[in-house]
One Martini backbone bead per residue (centre of mass of N, CA, C, O) as a GRO file, in nm:
protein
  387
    1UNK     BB    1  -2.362  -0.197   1.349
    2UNK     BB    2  -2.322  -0.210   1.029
    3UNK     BB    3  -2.227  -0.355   0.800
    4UNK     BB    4  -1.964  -0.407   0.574
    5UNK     BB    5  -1.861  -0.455   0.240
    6UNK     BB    6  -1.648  -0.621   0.064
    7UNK     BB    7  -1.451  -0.547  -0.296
    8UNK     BB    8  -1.371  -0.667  -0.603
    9UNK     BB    9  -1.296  -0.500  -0.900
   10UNK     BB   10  -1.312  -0.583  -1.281
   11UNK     BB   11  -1.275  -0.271  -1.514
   12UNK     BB   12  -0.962  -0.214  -1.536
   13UNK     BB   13  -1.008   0.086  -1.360
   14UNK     BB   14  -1.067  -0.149  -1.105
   15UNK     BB   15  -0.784  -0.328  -0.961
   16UNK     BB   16  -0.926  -0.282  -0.679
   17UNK     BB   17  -1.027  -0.229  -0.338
   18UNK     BB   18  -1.352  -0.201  -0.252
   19UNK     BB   19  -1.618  -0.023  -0.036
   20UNK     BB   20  -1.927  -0.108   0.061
   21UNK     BB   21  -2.053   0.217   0.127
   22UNK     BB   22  -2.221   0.480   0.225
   23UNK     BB   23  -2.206   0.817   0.092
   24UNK     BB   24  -2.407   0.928   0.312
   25UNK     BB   25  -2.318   1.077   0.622
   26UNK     BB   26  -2.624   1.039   0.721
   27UNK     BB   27  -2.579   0.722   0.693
   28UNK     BB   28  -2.302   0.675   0.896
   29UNK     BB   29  -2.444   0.777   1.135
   30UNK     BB   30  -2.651   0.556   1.160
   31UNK     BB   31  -2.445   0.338   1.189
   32UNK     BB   32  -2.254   0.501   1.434
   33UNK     BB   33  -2.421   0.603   1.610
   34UNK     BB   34  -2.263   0.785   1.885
   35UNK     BB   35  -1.957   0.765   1.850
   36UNK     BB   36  -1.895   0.839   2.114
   37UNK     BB   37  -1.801   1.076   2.399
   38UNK     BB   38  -1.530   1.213   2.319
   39UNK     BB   39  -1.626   1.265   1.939
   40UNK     BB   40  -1.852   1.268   1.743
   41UNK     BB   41  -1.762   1.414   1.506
   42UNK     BB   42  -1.576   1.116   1.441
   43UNK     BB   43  -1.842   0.845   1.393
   44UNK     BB   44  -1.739   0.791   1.068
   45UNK     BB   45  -1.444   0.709   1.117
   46UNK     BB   46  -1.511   0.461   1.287
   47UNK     BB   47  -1.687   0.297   1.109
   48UNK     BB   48  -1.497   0.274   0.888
   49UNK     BB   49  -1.241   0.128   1.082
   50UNK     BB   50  -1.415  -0.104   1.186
   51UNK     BB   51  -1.433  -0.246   0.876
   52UNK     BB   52  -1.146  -0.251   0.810
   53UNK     BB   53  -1.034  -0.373   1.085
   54UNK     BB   54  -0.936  -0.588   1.222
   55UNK     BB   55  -0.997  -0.791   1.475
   56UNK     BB   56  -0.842  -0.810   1.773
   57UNK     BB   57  -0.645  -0.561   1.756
   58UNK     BB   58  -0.446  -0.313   1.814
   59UNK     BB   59  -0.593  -0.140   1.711
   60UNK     BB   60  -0.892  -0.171   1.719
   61UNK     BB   61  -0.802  -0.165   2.071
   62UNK     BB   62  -0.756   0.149   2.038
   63UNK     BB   63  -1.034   0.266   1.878
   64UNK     BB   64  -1.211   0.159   2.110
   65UNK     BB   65  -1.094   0.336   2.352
   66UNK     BB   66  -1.182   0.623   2.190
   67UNK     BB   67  -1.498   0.570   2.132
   68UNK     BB   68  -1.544   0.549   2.484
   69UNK     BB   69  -1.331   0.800   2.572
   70UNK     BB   70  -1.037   0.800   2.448
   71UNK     BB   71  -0.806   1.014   2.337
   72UNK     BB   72  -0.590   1.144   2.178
   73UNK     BB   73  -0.315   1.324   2.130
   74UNK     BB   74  -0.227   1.590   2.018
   75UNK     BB   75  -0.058   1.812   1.837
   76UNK     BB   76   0.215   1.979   1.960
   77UNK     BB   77   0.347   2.310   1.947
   78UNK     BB   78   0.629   2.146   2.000
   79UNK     BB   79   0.583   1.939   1.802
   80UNK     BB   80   0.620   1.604   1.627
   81UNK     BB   81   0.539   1.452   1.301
   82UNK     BB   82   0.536   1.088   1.204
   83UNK     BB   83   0.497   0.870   0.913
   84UNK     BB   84   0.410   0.538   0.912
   85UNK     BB   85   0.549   0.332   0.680
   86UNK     BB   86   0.509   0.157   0.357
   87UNK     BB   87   0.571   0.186   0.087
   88UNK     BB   88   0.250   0.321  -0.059
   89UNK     BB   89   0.093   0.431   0.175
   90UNK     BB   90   0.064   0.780   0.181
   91UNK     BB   91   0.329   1.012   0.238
   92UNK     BB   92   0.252   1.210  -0.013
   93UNK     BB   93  -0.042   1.237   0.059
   94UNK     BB   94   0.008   1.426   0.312
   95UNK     BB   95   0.202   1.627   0.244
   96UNK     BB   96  -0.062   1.816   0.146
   97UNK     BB   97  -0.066   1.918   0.375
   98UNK     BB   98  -0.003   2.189   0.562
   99UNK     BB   99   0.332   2.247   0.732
  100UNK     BB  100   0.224   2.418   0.949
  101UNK     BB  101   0.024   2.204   1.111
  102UNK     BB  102   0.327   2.049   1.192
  103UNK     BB  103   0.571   2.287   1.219
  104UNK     BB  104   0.717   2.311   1.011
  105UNK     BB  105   0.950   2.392   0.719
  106UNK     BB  106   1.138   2.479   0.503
  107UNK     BB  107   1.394   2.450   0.282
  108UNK     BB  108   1.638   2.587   0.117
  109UNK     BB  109   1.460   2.505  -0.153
  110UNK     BB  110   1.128   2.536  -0.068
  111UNK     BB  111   1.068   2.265   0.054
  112UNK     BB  112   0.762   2.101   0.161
  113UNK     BB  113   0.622   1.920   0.458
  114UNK     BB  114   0.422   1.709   0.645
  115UNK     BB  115   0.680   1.645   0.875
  116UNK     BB  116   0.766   1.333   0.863
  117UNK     BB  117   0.967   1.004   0.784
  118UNK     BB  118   0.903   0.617   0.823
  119UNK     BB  119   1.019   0.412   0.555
  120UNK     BB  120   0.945   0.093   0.404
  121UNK     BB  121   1.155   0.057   0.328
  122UNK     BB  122   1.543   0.183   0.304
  123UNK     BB  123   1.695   0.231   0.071
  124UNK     BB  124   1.933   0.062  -0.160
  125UNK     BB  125   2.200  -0.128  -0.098
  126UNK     BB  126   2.057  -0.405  -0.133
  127UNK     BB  127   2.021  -0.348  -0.450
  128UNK     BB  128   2.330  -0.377  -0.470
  129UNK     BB  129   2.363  -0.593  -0.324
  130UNK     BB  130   2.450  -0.953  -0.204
  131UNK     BB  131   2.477  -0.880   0.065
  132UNK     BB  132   2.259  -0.747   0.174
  133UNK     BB  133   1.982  -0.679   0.345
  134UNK     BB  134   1.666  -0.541   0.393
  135UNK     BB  135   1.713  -0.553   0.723
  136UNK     BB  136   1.963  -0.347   0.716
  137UNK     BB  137   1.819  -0.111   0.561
  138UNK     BB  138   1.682  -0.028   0.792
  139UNK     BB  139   1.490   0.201   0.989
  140UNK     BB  140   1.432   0.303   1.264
  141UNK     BB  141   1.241   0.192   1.490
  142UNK     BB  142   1.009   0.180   1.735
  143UNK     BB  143   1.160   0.253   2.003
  144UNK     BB  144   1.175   0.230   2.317
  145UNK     BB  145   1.075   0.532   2.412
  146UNK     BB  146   0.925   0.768   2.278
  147UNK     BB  147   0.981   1.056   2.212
  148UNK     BB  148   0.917   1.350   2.307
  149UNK     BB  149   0.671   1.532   2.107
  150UNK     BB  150   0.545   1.303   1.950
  151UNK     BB  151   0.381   1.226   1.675
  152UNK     BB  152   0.187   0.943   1.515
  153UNK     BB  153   0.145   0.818   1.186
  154UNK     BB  154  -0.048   0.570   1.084
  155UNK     BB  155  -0.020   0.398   0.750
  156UNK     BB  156  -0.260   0.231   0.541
  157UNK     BB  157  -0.290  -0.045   0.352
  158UNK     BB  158  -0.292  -0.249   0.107
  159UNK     BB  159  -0.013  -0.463   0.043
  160UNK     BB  160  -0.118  -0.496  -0.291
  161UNK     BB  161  -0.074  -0.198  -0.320
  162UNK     BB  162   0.203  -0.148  -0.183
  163UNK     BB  163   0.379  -0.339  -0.385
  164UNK     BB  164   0.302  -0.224  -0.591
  165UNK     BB  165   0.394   0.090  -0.601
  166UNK     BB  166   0.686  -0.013  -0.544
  167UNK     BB  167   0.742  -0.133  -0.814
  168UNK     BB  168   0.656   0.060  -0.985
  169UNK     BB  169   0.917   0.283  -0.839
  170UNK     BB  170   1.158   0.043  -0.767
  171UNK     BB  171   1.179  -0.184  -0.998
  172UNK     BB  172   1.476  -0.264  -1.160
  173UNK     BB  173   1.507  -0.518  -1.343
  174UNK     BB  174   1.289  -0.484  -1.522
  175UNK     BB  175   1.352  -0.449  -1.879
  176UNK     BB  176   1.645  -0.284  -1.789
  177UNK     BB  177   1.956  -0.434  -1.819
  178UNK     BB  178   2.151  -0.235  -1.637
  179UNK     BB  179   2.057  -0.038  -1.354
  180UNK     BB  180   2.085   0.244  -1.257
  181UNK     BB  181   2.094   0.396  -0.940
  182UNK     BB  182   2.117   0.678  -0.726
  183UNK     BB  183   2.385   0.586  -0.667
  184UNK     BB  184   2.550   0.417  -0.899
  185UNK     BB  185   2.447   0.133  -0.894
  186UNK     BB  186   2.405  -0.169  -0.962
  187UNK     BB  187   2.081  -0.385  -0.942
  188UNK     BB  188   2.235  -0.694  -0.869
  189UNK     BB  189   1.991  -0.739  -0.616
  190UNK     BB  190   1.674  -0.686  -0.799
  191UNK     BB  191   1.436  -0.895  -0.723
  192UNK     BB  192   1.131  -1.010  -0.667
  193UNK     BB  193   1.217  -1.170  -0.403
  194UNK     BB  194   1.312  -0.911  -0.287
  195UNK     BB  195   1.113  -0.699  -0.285
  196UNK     BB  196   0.898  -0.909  -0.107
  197UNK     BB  197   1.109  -0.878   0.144
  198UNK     BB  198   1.116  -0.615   0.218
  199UNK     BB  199   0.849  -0.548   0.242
  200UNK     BB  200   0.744  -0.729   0.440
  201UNK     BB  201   0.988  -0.617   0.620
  202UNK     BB  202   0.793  -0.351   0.678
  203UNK     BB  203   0.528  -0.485   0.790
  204UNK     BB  204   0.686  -0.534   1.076
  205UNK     BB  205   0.814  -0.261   1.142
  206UNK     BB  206   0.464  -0.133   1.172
  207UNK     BB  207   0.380  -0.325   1.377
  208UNK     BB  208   0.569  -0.294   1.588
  209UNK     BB  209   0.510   0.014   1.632
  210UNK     BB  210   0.203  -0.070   1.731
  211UNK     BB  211   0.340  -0.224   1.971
  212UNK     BB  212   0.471   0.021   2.126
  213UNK     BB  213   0.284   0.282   2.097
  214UNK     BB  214   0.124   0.437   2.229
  215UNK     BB  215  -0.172   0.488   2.164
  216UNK     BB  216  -0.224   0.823   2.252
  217UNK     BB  217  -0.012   0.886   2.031
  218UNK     BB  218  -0.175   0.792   1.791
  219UNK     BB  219  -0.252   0.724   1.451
  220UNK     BB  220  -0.527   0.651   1.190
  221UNK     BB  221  -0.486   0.561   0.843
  222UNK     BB  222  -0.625   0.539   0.544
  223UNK     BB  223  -0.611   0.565   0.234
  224UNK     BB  224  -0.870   0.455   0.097
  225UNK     BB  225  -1.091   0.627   0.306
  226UNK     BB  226  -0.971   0.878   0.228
  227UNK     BB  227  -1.010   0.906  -0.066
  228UNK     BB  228  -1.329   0.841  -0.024
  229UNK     BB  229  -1.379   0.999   0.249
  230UNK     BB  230  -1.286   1.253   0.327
  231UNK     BB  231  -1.508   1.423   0.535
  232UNK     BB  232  -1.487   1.193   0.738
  233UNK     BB  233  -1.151   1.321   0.823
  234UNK     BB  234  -1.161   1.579   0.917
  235UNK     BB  235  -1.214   1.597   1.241
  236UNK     BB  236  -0.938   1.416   1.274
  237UNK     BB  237  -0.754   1.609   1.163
  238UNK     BB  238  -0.809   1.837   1.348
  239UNK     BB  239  -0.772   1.712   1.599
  240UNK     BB  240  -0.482   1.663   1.565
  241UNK     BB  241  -0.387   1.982   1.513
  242UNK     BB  242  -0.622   2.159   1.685
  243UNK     BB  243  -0.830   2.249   1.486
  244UNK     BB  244  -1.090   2.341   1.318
  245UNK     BB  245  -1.299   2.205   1.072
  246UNK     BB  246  -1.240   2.502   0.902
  247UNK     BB  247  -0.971   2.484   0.849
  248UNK     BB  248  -0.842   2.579   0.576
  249UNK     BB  249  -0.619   2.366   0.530
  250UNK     BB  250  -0.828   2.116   0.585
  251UNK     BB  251  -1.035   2.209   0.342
  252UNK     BB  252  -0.829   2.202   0.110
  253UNK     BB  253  -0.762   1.941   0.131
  254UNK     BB  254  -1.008   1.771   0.132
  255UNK     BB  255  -1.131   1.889  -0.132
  256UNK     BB  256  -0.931   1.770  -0.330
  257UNK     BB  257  -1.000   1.493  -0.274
  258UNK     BB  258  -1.314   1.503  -0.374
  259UNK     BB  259  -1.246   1.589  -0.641
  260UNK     BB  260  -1.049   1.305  -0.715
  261UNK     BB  261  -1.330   1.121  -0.619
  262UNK     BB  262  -1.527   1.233  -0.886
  263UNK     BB  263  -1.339   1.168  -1.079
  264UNK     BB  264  -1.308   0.861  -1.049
  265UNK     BB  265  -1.608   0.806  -1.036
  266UNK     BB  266  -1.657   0.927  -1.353
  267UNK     BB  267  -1.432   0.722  -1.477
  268UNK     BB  268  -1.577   0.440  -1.414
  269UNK     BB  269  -1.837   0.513  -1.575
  270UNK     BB  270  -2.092   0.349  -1.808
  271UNK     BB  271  -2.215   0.340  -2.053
  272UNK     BB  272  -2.485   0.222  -2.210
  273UNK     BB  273  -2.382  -0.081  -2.343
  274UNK     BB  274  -2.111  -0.092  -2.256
  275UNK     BB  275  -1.809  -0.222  -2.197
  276UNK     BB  276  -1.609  -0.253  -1.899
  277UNK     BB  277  -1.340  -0.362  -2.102
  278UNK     BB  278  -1.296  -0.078  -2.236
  279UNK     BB  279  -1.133   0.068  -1.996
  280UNK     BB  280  -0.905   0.239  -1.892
  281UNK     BB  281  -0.577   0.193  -1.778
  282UNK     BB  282  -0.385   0.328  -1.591
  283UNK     BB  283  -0.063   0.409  -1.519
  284UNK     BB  284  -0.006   0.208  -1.270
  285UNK     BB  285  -0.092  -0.011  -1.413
  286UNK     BB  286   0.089  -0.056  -1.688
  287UNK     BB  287   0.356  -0.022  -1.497
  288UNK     BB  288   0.299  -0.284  -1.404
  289UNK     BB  289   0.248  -0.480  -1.669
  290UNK     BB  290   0.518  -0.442  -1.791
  291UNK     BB  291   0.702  -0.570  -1.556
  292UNK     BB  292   0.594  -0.851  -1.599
  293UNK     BB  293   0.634  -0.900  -1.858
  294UNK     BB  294   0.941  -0.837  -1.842
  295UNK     BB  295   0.976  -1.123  -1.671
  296UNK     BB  296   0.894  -1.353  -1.786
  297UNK     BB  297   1.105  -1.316  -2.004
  298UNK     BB  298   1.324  -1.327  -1.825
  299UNK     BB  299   1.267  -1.622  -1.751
  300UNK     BB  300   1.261  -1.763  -2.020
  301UNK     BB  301   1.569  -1.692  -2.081
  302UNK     BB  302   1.714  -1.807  -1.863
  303UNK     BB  303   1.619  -2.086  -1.869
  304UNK     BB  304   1.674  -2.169  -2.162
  305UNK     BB  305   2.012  -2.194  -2.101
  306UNK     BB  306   1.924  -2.453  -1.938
  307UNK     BB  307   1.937  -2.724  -1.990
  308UNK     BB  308   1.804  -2.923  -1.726
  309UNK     BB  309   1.546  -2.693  -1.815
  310UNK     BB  310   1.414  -2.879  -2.069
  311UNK     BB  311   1.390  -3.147  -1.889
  312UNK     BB  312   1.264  -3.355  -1.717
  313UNK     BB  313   1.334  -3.385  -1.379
  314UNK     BB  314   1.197  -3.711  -1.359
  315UNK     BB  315   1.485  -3.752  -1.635
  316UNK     BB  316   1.679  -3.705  -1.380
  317UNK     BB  317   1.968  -3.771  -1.210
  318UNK     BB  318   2.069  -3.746  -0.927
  319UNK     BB  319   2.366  -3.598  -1.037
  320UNK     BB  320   2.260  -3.364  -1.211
  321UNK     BB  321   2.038  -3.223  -1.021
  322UNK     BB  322   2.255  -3.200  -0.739
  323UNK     BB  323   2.356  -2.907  -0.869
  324UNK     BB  324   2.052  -2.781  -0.978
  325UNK     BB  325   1.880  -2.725  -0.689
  326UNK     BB  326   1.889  -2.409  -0.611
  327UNK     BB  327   1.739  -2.364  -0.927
  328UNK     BB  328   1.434  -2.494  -0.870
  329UNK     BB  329   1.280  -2.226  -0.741
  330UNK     BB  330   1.331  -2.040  -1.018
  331UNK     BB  331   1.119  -2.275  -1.194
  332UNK     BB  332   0.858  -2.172  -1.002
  333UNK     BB  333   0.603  -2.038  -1.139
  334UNK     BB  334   0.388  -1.848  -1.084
  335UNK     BB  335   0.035  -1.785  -1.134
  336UNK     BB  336   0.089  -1.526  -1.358
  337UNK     BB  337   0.235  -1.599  -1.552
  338UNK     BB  338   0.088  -1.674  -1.804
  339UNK     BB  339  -0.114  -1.421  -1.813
  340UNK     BB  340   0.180  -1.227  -1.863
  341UNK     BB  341   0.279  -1.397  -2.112
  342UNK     BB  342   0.017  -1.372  -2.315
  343UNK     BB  343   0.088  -1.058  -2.374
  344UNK     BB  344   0.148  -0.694  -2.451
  345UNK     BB  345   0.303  -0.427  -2.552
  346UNK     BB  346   0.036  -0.318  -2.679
  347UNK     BB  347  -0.201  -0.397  -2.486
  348UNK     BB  348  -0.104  -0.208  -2.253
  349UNK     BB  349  -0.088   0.047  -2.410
  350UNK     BB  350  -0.403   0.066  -2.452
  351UNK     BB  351  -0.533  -0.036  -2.189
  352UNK     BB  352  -0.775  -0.231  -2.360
  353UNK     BB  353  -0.699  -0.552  -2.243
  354UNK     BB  354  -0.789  -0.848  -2.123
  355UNK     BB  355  -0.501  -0.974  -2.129
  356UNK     BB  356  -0.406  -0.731  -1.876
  357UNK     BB  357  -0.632  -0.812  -1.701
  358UNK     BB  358  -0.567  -1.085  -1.616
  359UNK     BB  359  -0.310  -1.049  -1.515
  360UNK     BB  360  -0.327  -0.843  -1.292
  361UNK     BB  361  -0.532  -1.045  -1.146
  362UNK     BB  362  -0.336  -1.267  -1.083
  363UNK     BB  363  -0.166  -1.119  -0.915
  364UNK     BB  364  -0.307  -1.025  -0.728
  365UNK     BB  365  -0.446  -1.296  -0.600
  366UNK     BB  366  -0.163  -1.399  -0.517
  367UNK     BB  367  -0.073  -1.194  -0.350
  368UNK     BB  368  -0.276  -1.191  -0.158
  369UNK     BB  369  -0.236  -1.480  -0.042
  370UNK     BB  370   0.055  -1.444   0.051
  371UNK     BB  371   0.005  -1.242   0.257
  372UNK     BB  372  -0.274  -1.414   0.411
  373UNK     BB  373  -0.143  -1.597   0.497
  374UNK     BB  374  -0.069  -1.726   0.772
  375UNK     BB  375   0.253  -1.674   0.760
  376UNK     BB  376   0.197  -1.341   0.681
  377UNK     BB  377  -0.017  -1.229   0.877
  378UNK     BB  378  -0.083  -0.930   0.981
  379UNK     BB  379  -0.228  -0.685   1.232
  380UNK     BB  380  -0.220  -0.421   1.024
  381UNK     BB  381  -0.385  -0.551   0.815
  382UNK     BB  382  -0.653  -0.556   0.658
  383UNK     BB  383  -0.942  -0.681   0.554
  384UNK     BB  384  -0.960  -0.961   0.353
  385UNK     BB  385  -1.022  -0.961   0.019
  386UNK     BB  386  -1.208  -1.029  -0.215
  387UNK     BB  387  -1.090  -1.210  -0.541
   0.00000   0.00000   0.00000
């Protein structure tokens, strides 16, 4: 099977790492040979995990063994889908599955949802408290045996795009404060090193569960590659729920998915002779760029409160210091400070500043770094994208 090759492409509305991959199903088939004797007709979705996926991990010689013929469980007529995953990878986005699929009913409320969720962290406790950790607030992980009956659908996706959309949707301290949580508790220990220590405890308690839950038990979702190629997920989804690739409830799923990728691949297209760096920012890069924004304000003028952070640390006695000792890591400024403090609260509401996608481009590429660093790096994260 032919390589894919992965990038990161900087064009302002395109600040996220994208697999430069066959277009159309039927180079796909031909990339994924026969694609195991199990299900050939899911040999498009194997071919695509198989290059998202790093080699030699659970994921990967999961799906290695039903390629070759061991196909997983489908979701049984009297059984429970649980989606697990960390914050930002794609639970709301599953839930637009028609809910009959899952075996699911509406709640007293009329809303409804295809399945459970297992979403990591859980609870607010953690960031209203300086007591709490956000290891103790998490939901309970797959403990062995896993429940009879239950189907698990573990989902996927780069951690620097999940710990962005947990900032953008969850990170109460940047901006405004002090801010009320949902509890009603102000957020006095919602920091950005506390954020960025629950995800990745999040991503440490998914790897658990995919190290614990039998192969054949599991489900393997792609966040990336189901927005990018729905089509080609389609025969995998039939297959979980039991049901023809024809079914309804299926292609309609599918066809939105389809049309979201044609509008955002239509939304990237640059007129002939225009820069790609007039491209309008997302809604979700803007609101991730103000609370940078906002951070290193905040950060700068903490500093500045501290006399013995105006002058160099080395023209210090050590009887000084060594009161200030504690404060010393919170004024080693991240990599992406300079170019997140150097930009404005206009130039990001404009959405197409060069200034506000350095900044951006400098979080991502710091973040992506400290994920898969040797000691961070986890065997659930796709392939490191190179930015």
């Amino acid at each position: 099977m032919a390589n894919c090759f992965r990038r990161c492409a900087l064009a302002l509305g395109l600040l996220h790492c994208a697999f430069v991959l066959p277009t159309s199903e039927s180079a796909l088939s031909t990339q994924s040979g026969a694609g195991g004797a199990a299900a050939p007709q899911m040999a498009d979705y194997y071919a695509l995990m198989a290059d998202y996926i790093r080699r030699d991990t659970p994921i990967s010689r999961c799906l290695e063994q039903r390629r070759r013929g061991a196909p997983p469980l489908p979701l049984a007529p009297d059984g429970s889908l649980i989606s697990v995953g960390v914050e930002g990878s794609g639970h709301h986005l599953v839930e637009g599955i028609n809910y009959s699929l899952c075996h699911s009913v509406p709640d007293r409320k009329g809303r409804s949802r295809c399945g459970l969720q297992q979403s990591f962290p859980s609870g607010w406790r953690w960031r209203a408290s300086a007591n709490v950790l956000p290891a103790e607030a998490m939901p309970v992980d797959c403990t062995p045996p896993p429940p009879a009956g239950v189907t698990f659908l573990v989902l996927l996706r780069d951690p620097v795009d999940t710990f962005a959309s947990a900032m953008g949707r969850h990170f109460q301290r940047a901006g405004q404060r002090p801010t009320e949580l949902s509890s009603g508790s102000p957020a006095v220990n919602d920091t950005f090193a506390k954020e960025l220590e629950a995800h990745y405890e999040g991503w440490r308690r998914v790897s658990r569960c995919v190290q614990t839950i039998p192969c054949n038990r599991t489900w393997f979702l792609s966040y990336e590659l189901l927005v990018k190629f729905p089509q080609a997920h389609a025969p995998t989804l039939a297959a979980l729920f039991a049901v023809g690739e024809d079914n309804p409830h299926i292609q309609r799923f599918v066809n939105a998915l389809e049309r979201r990728a044609n509008s955002m691949r239509k939304g990237r297209q640059v007129a002939p002779g225009a820069s790609k760096a007039a491209s309008p920012l997302s809604y979700t890069q803007r609101k991730l760029a103000v609370k940078l924004f906002n951070l290193t304000r905040s950060w700068n003028e903490e500093a500045a409160q501290l006399p013995w952070a105006r002058k160099p640390l080395l023209a210090q006695s050590a009887a000084s210091t060594k009161a200030s000792a504690p404060l010393m890591p919170q004024l080693t400024a991240p990599p992406w400070f300079d170019d997140c403090y150097a930009t404005s609260i206009e130039s990001i509401a404009t959405g197409t500043s060069l200034s506000t996608s350095r900044c951006l481009l400098a979080w991502r590429k710091a973040t992506t770094t400290w994920f898969y660093d040797i000691n961070h790096a986890l065997d659930v994260f796709p392939s490191q994208p190179q930015v």
